[in-house]
N, C-alpha and C positions, 0 to 999 in steps of 0.2 A: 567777875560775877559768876557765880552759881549757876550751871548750868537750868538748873529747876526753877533759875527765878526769870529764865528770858519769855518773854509772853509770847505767844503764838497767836501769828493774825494771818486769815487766807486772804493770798488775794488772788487776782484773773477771772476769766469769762466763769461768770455762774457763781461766783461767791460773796457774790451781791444782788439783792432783790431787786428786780425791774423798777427802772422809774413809775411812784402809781401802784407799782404792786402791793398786794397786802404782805405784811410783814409778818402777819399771825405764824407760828411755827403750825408746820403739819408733821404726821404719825405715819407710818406703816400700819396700814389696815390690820384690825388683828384677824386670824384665821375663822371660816364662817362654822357651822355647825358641821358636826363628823357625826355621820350615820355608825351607829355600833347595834349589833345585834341584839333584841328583845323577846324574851320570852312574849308566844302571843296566849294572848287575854281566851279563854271561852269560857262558857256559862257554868254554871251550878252542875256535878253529875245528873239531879234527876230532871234535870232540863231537857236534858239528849236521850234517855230511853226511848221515848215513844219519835224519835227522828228516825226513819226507817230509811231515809233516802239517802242521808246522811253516813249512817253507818255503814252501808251497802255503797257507797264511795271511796270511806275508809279500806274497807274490807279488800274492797277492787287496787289502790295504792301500795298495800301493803305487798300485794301478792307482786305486785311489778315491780316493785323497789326489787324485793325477794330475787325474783326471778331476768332484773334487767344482766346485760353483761352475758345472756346465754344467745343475744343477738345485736347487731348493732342498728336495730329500725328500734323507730320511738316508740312508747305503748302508750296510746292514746284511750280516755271514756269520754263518751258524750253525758256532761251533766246538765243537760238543757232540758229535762224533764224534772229537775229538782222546783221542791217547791220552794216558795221562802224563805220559811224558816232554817231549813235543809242547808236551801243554802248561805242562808247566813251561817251558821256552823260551819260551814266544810269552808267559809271563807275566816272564821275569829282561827280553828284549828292551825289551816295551815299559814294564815297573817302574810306580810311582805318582805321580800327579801331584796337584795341590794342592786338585781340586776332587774331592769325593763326595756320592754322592746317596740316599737311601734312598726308595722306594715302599712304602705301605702302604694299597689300595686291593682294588678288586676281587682283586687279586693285588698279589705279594710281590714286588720287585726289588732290586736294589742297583747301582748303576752307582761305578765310578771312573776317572779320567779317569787316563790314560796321561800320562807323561813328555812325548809328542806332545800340542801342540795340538791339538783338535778331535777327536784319535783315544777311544774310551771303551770300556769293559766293562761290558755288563750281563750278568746274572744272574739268573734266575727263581728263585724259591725254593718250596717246598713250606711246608709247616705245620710239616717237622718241622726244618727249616733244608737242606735236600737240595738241590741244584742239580740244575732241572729242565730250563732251555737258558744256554749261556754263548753270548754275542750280542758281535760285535766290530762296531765304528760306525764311520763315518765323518761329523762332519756340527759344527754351530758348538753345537749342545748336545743331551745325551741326548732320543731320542725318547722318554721315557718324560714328559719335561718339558709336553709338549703334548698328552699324554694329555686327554680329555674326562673323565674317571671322577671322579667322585665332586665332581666341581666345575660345578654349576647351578644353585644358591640366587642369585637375586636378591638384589641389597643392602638390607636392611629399615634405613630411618631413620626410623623410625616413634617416636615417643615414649614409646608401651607399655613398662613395666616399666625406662624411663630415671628413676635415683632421684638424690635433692637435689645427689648427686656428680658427676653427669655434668653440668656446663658447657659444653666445647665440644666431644664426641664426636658431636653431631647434624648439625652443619656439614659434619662430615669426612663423615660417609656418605652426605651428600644431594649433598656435592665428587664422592666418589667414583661414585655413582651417575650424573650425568649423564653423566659420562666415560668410564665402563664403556659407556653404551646410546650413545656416537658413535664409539668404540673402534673400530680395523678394522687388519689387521695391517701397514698402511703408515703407521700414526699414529704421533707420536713416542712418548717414554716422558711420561707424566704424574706427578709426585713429590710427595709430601704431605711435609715435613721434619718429622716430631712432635717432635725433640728442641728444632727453634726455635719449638714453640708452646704455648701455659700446660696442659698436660693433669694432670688429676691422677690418680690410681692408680684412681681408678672411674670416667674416662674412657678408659685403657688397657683398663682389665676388660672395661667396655662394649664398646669397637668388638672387641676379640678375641673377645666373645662373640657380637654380631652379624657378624661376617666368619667364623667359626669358621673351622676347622684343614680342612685337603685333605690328600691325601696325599704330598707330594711335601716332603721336607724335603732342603736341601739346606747343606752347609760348604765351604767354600773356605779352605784355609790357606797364608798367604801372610807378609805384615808384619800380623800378629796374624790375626784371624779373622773372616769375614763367615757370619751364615747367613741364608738366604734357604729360607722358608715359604711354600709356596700357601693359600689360602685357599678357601672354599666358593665363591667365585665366578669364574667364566671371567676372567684377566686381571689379578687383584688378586695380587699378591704383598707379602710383607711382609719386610723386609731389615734385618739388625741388622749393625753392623759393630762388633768389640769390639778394643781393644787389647791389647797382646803380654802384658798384665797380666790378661786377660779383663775389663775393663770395658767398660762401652756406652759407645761414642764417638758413634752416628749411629745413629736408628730411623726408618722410615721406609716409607712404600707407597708403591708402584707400580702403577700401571698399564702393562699390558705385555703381549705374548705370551711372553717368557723375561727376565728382568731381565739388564745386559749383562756384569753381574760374572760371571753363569756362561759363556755365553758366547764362543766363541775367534773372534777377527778374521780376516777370509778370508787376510789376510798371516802371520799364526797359522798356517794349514791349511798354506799354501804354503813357511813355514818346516818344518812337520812333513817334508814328503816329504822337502826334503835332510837332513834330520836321521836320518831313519830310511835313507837309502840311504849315510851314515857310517857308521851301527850294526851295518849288515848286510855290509859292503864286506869286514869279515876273516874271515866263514862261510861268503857266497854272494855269489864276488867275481864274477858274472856277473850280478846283481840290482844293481849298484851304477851 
């Protein structure tokens, strides 16, 4: 016989549908929607003449972009005096970029990164969702990111209350630990890769419970999705990156002052200004 004519049939555990089970065949999910960058939308040139607020924002952006990199503090304007219109302009100009940030600390924030590298909006909020100051940046990641609040627990790798499940979560924290106490902000980044090491589900439980949550959560969307978590301790961050299907592809800590996925490269910053003196070139063709 023909070796191409023997028929191939599987058998053993799992190449049989359950007694009762549906027989219907199922699919691999196909991949969900990919964020790709957009040019953003603003209005008609003679729309924005008479926006004085507006332009005197641009104005203020330009010069920081310009001038960032001659220091390493953020350049902050308060545009909580814009009126609406105002700021609906300086919100279609500079549109949404792939990175956001939410704060829930001593106070309430939201930051979302601009179309511009490096450019960001934050937001203060009240209890009752009110915006209390709109804050336009200039800098390689939100200043709310290096906040000290709510982040100065020492890392406990202590044994206490470590149960038959925790195998190698003690390792990780006493890794972590020495790293965190030589830590200083010209160290590099230090990586713990938990997806290439045996942890099991009460070793995850474990170190999340000892590392506990900060306030600082932060998404990046891009080819699928990264989120990036502070932790109770100065410097520990915790970075999940999930595919376009939302699966966990890569888990992982950091040690860090900002891990570099949030982030924008100073050649980042220096693309922003020609980018933004395009956008502005057919409103306020004297800013360009």
């Amino acid at each position: 016989m023909d070796i191409k004519n023997i028929p191939v049939r599987f058998v053993g555990p799992g190449s049989q549908p359950a007694d009762g089970a549906d027989e219907t065949p199922t699919c691999i999910g196909m991949p969900g929607d990919m964020s790709t960058w957009q040019e953003p939308w603003v209005p008609e040139p003679g729309a924005a003449t008479d926006r004085a607020g507006a332009r005197q924002a641009m104005l203020w952006l330009q010069q920081a972009l310009s001038d960032y990199g001659k220091t390493s503090e953020p350049l902050l304007a308060n545009l909580s005096a814009l009126d609406a219109e105002c700021r609906e302009l300086v919100n279609q100009i500079l549109g949404e970029g792939e990175v956001s940030v939410t704060y829930n600390g001593a106070f309430r924030a939201r930051t979302q990164e601009a179309v511009l590298a490096g450019v960001w909006r934050t937001i203060y909020l009240d209890q009752d969702e009110r915006i209390l100051f709109d804050i336009l940046e200039v800098a390689d990641a939100p200043h709310i990111l290096r906040l000290p609040d709510g982040r100065h627990r020492p890392v406990d790798a202590r044994m206490d209350d470590a149960t038959t499940g925790v195998i190698n979560a003690l390792p990780i924290l006493v890794e972590l630990r020495s790293h965190c106490a030589q830590y200083t902000k010209t160290s590099t980044t230090h990586v713990i890769n938990l997806t290439l090491l045996p942890l099991s589900d009460d070793d995850l439980e474990f170190l999340d419970t000892r590392l506990g949550r900060g306030p600082v959560d932060s998404l990046s969307r891009a080819y699928g999705r990264c989120q990036v978590s502070s932790t109770l301790t100065p410097n520990i961050w915790w970075v999940r990156y999930y595919n376009s299907m939302g699966t966990l592809i890569l888990n992982m800590l950091e040690v860090i002052d900002v891990p570099a996925v949030i982030c924008a490269a100073p050649e980042d910053l220096r693309d922003s200004l020609d980018r933004l003196q395009d956008i502005l070139m057919p409103y306020w063709s004297d800013m360009s």
